[in-house]
Backbone as a chain_set.jsonl record, in Angstrom:
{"seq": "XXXXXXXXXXXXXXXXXXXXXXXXXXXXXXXXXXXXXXXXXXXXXXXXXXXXXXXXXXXXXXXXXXXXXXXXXXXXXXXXX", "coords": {"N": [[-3.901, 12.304, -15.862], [-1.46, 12.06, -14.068], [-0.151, 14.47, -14.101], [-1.458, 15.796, -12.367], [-0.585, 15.226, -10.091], [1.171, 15.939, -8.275], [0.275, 18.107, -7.944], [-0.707, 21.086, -5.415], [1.028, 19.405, -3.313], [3.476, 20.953, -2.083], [1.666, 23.222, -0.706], [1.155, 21.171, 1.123], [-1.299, 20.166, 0.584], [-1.217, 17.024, 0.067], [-0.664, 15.814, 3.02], [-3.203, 15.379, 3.609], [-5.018, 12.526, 4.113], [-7.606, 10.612, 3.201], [-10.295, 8.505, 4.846], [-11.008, 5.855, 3.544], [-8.826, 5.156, 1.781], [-6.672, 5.364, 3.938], [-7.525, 3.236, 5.522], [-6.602, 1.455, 3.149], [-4.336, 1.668, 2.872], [-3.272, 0.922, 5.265], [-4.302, -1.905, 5.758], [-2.502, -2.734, 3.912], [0.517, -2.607, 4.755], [-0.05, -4.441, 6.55], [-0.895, -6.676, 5.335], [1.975, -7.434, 3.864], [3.371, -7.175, 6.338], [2.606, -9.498, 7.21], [3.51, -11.906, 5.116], [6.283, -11.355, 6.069], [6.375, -12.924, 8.088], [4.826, -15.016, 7.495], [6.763, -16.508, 5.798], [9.369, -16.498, 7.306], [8.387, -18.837, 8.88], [7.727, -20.561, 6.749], [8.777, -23.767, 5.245], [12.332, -23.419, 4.329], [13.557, -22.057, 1.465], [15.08, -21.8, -1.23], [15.645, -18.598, -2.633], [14.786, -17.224, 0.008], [16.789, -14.907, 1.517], [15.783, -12.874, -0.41], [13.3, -12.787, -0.93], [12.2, -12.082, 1.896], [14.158, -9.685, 1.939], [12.757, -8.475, -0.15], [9.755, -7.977, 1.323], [10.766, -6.65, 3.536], [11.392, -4.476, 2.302], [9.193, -3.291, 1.166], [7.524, -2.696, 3.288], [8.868, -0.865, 5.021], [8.686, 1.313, 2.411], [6.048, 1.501, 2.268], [5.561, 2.27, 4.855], [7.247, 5.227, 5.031], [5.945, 6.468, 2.667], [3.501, 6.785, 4.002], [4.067, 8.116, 6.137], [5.251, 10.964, 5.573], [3.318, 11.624, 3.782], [2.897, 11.057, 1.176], [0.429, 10.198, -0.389], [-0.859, 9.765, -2.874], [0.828, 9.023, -4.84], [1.843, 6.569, -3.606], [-0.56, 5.149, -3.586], [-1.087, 4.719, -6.33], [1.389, 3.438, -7.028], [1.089, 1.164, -5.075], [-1.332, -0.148, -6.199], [-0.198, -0.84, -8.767], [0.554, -3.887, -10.393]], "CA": [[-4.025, 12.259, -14.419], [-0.188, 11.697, -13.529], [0.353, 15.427, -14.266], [-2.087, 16.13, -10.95], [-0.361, 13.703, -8.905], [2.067, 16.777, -7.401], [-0.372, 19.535, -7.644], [-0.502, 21.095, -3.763], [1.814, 19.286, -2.585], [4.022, 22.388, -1.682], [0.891, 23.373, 0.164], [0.317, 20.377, 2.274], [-2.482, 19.043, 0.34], [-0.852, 15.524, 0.336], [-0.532, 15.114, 4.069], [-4.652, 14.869, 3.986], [-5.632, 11.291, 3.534], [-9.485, 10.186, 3.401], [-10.39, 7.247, 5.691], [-10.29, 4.533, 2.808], [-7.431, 5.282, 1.757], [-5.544, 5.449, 5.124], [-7.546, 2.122, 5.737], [-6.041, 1.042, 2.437], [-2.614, 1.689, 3.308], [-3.209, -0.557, 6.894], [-4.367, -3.073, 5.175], [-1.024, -2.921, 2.704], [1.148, -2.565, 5.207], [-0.547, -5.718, 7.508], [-0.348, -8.204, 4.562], [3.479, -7.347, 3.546], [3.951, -7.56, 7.449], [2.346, -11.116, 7.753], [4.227, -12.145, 4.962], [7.374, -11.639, 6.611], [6.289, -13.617, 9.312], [4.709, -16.68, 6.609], [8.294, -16.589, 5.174], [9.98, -17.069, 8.414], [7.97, -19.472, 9.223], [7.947, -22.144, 6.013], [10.067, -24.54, 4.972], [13.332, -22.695, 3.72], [13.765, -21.947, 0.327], [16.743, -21.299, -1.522], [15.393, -17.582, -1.954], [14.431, -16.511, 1.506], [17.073, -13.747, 1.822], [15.798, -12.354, -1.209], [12.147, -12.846, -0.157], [12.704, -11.041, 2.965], [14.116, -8.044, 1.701], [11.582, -7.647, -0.752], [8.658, -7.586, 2.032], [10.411, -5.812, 4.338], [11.492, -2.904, 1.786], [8.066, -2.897, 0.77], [6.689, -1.799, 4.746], [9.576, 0.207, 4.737], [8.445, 2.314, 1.6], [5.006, 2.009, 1.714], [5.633, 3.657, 5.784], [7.286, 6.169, 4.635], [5.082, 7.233, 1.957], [2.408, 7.072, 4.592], [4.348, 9.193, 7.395], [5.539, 11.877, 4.777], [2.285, 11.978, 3.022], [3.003, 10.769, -0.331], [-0.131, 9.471, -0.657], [-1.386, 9.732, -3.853], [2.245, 8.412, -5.498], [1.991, 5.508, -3.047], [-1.597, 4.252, -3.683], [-0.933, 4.253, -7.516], [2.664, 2.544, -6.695], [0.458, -0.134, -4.565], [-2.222, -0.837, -7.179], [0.411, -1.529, -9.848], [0.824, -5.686, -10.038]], "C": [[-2.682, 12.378, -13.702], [0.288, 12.981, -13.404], [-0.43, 16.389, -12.753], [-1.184, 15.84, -9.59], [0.792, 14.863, -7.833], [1.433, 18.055, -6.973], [-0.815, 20.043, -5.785], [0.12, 20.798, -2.895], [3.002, 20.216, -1.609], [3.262, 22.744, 0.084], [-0.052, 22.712, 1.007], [-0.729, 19.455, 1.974], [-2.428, 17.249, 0.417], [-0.728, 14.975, 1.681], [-1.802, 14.907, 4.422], [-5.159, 14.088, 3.166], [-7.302, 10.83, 3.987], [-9.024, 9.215, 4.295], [-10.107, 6.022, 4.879], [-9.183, 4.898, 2.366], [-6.184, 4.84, 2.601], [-6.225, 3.639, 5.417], [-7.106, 0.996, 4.726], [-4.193, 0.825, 2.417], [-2.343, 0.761, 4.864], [-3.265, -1.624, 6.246], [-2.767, -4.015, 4.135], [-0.512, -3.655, 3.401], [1.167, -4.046, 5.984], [-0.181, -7.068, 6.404], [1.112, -8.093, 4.156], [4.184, -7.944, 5.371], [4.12, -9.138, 7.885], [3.123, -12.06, 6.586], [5.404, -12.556, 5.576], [7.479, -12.503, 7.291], [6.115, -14.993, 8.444], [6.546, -16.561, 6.046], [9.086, -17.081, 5.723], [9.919, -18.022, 8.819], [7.8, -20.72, 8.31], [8.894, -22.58, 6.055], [11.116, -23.605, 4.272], [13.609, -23.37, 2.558], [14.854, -20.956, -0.195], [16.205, -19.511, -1.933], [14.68, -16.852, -0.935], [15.296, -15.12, 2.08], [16.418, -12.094, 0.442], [13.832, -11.861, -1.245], [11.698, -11.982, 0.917], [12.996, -9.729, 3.12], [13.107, -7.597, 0.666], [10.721, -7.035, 0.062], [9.134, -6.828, 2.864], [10.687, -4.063, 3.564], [10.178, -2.707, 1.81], [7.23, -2.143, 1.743], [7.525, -0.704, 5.178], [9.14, 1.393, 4.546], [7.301, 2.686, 2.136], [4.792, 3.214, 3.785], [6.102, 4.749, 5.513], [6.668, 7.176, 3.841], [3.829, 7.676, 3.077], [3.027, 8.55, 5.777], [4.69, 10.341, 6.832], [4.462, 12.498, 4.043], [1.978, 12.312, 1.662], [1.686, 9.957, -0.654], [-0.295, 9.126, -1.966], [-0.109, 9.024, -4.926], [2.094, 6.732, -5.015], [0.823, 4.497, -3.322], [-1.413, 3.968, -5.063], [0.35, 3.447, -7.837], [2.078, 0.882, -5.663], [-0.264, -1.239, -5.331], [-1.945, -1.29, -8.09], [0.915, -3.336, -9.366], [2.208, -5.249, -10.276]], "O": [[-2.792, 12.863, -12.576], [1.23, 13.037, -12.613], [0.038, 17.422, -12.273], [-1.249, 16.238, -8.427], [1.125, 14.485, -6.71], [1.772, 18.831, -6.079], [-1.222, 19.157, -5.033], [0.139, 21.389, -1.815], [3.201, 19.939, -0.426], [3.69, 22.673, 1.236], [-1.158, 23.006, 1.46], [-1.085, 18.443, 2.578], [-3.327, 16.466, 0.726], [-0.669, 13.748, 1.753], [-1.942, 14.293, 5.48], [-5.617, 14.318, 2.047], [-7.842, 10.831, 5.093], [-7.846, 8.988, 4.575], [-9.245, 5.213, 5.223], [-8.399, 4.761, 3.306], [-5.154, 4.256, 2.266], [-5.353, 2.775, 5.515], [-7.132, -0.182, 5.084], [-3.315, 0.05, 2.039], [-1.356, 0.149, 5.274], [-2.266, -2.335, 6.136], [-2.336, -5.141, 3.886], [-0.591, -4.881, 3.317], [2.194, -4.723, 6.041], [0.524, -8.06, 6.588], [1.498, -9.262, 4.156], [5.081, -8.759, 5.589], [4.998, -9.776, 8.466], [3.451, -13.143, 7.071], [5.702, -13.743, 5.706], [8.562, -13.085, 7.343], [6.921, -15.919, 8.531], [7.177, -16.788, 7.078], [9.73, -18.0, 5.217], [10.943, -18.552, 9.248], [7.723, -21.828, 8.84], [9.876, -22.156, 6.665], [10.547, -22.877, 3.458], [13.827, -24.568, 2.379], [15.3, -19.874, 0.186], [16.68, -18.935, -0.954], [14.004, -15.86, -1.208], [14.77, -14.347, 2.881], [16.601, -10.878, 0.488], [13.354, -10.768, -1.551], [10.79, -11.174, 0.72], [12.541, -8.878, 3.884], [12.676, -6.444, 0.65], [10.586, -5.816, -0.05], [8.294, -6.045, 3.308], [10.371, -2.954, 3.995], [9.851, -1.809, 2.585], [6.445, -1.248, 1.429], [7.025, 0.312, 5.662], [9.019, 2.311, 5.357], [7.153, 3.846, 2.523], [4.226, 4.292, 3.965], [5.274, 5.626, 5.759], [6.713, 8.385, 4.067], [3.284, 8.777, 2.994], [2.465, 9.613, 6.045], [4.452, 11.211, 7.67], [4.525, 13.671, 3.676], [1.302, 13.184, 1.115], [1.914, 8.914, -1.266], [0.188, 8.034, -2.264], [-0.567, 8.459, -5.919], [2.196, 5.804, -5.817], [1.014, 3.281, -3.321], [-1.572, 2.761, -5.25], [0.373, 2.803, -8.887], [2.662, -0.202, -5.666], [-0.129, -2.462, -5.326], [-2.712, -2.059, -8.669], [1.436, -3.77, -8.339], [3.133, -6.058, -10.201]]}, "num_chains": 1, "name": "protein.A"}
């Protein structure tokens, strides 16, 4: 399957995302966001800067993959624990 994962791209096929999908990638994006915010908001812990930049690289990436239209890279980069 991994050997698909670029096919069309060239020709655009990656900037067309289904509806779950795209509502899969909101959803991402919303819990990494509210994170940030629970983080901010507990008691401080000795990693909190480290905490922090994890979640916000993570809305970062996973926007970019979405505004570029990496999908198919990004949903199998999401679903990995």
């Amino acid at each position: 399957p991994s050997s698909k994962w670029w096919d069309g791209f060239l020709d655009g096929g990656h900037q067309i995302m289904r509806s779950d999908v795209r509502c899969y990638y909101l959803m991402y994006m919303a819990r990494y966001t509210e994170e940030i915010i629970t983080v901010c908001l507990e008691a401080r812990r000795k990693d909190l800067a480290q905490m922090l930049l994890h979640h916000c690289l993570t809305v970062v990436l996973t926007c970019i993959s979405y505004l570029f239209g990496w999908n198919r890279i990004g949903v199998v980069v999401m679903v990995l624990p």
